[in-house]
C-alpha positions as CSV (number, residue, x, y, z in Angstrom):
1,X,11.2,-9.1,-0.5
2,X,12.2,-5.6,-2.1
3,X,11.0,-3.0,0.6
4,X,10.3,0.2,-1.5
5,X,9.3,3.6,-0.2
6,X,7.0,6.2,-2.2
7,X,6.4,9.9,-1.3
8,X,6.2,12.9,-2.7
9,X,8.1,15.5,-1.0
10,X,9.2,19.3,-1.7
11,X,11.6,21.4,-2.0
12,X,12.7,20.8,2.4
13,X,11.4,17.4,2.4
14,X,8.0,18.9,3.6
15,X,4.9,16.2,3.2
16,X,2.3,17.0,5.3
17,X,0.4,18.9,7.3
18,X,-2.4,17.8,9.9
19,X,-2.5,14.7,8.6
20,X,-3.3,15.9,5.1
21,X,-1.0,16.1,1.8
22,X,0.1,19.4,1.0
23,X,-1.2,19.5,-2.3
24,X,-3.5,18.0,-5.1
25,X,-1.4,16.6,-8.0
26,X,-3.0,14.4,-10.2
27,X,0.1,13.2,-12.1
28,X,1.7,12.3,-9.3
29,X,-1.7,10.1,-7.9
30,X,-1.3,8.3,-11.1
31,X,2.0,7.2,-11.0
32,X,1.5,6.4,-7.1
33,X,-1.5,4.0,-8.4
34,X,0.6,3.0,-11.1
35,X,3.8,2.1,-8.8
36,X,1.7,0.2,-6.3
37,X,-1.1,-1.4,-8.0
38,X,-1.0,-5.1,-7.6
39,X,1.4,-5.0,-4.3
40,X,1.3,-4.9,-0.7
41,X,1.6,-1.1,1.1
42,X,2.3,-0.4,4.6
43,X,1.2,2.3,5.9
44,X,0.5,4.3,9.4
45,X,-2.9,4.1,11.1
46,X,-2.9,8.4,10.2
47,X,-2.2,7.7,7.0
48,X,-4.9,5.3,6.7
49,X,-7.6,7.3,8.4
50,X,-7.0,10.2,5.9
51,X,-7.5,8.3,3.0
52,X,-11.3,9.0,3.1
53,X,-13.6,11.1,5.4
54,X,-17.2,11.2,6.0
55,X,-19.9,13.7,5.5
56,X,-18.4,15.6,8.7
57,X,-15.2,15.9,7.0
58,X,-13.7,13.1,9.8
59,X,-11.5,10.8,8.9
60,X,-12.9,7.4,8.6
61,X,-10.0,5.4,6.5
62,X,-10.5,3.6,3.3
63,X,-8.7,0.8,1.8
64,X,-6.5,1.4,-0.9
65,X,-7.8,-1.1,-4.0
66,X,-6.2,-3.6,-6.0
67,X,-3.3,-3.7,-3.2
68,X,-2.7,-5.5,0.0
69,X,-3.1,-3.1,3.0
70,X,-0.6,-3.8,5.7
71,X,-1.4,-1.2,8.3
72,X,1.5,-0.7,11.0
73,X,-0.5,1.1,14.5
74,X,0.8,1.4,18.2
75,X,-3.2,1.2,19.0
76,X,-4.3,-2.3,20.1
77,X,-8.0,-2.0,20.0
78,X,-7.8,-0.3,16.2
79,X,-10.0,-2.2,13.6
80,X,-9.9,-2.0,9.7
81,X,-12.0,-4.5,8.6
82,X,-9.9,-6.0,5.2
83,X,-6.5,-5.1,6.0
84,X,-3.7,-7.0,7.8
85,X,-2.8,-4.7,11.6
86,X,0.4,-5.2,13.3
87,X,1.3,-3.8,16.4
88,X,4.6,-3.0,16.2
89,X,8.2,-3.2,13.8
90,X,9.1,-6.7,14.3
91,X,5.4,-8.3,14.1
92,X,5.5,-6.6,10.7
93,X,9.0,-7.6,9.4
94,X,7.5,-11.4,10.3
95,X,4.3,-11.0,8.8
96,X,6.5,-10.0,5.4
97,X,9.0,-12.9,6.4
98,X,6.4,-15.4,6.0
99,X,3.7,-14.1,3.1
100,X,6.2,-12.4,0.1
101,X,8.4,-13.8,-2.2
102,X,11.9,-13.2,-2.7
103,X,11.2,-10.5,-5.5
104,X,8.1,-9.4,-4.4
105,X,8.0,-5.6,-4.3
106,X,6.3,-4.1,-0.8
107,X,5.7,-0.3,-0.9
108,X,5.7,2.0,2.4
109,X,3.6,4.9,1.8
110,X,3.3,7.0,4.9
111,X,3.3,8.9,7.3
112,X,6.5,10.4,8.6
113,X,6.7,8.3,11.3
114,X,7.1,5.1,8.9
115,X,8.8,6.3,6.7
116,X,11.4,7.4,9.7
117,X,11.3,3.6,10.9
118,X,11.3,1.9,7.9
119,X,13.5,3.9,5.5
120,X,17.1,2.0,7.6
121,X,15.5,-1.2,5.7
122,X,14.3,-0.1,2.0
123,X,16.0,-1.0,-1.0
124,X,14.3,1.4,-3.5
125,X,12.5,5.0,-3.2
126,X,10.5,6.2,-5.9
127,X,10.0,10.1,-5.3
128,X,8.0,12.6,-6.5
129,X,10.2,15.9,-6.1
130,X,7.5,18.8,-5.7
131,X,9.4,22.2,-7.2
132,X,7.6,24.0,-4.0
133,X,8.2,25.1,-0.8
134,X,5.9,24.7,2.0
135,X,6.6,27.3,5.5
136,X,3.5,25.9,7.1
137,X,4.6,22.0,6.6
138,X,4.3,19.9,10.0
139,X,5.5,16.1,8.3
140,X,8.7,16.0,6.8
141,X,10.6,12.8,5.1
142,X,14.0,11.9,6.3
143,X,16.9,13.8,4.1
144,X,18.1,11.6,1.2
145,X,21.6,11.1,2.5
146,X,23.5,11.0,-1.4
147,X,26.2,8.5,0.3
148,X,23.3,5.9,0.7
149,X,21.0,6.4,-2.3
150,X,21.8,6.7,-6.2
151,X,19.3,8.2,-8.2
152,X,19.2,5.6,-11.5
153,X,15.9,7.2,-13.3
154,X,14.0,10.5,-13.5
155,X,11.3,11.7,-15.6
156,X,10.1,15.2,-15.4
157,X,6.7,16.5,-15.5
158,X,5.8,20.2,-15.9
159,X,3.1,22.2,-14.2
160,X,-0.1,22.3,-16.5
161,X,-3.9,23.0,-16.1
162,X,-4.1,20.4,-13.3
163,X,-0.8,20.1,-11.7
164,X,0.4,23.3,-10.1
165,X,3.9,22.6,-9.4
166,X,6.9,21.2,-11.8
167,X,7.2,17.8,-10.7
168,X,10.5,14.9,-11.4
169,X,9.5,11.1,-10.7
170,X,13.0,9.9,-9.5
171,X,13.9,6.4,-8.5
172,X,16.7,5.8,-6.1
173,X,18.6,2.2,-4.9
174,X,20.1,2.2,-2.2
175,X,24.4,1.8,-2.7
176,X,26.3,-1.2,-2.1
């Protein structure tokens, strides 16, 4: 298995704040449904809950389509009917152990808190580089240390009608 991670981030490695993405960038949603359409994602039970909210504006959690959801949660009573829970780090490395291929590509995709735990174990980050800063951030993604990861690709994308910021898709491996 190729363990990948995907996030945007800005300028200080802000993501997030109250459980919410700083921003609405619909170039960068396209490449994240591009990159991870077709494979398994693991995500946080936060990051699942804000993927849809009700008419109350709560978050209620949504599946992500066309992808395996893998959702990683320390809560032993949560429920999300259609996507495979584990409990804790090493229930989830076994769960990958037994169900991917070789050279399948799994994607993490959030919160912080995964992306703390499982960035030690990735291969491969594909990151959105926000040209933004953001004072009142609350999430941030670990700091890409430049001994560890190589950037090998990077495409820009410049701020338009729908996409505020500058943006550069960048795709890193980690060194031998």
């Amino acid at each position: 298995m190729i363990l990948s991670i995907i996030v945007a981030i800005a300028k200080y490695n802000e993501i997030g704040k109250k459980n919410d993405l700083l921003w609405n960038l619909p170039a960068d949603m396209k490449h994240f449904r591009e990159t991870t359409r077709g494979h398994a994602v693991i995500m946080g039970q936060k990051t699942f809950e804000s993927l849809a909210k009700d008419e109350n504006g709560r978050q209620v959690g949504r599946l992500l389509p066309n992808r395996r959801n893998i959702i990683l949660t320390l809560e032993k009573t949560f429920k999300a009917d259609g996507a495979e829970i584990v409990y804790s780090e090493e229930e989830l490395v076994n769960l990958l152990d037994k169900t991917t291929m070789p050279d399948e590509e799994v994607f993490v995709i959030g919160g912080g808190m995964i992306y703390k735990l499982m960035i030690e174990k990735a291969e491969k980050l594909y990151i959105t580089h926000v040209d933004a800063e953001f004072k009142d951030a609350e999430i941030f993604f670990p700091e890409i240390d430049q001994n560890i990861w190589q950037k090998v690709k990077s495409e820009k994308h410049l701020k338009d009608d729908l996409n505020k910021y500058d943006l550069e898709f960048a795709e890193y491996i980690r060194k031998n």
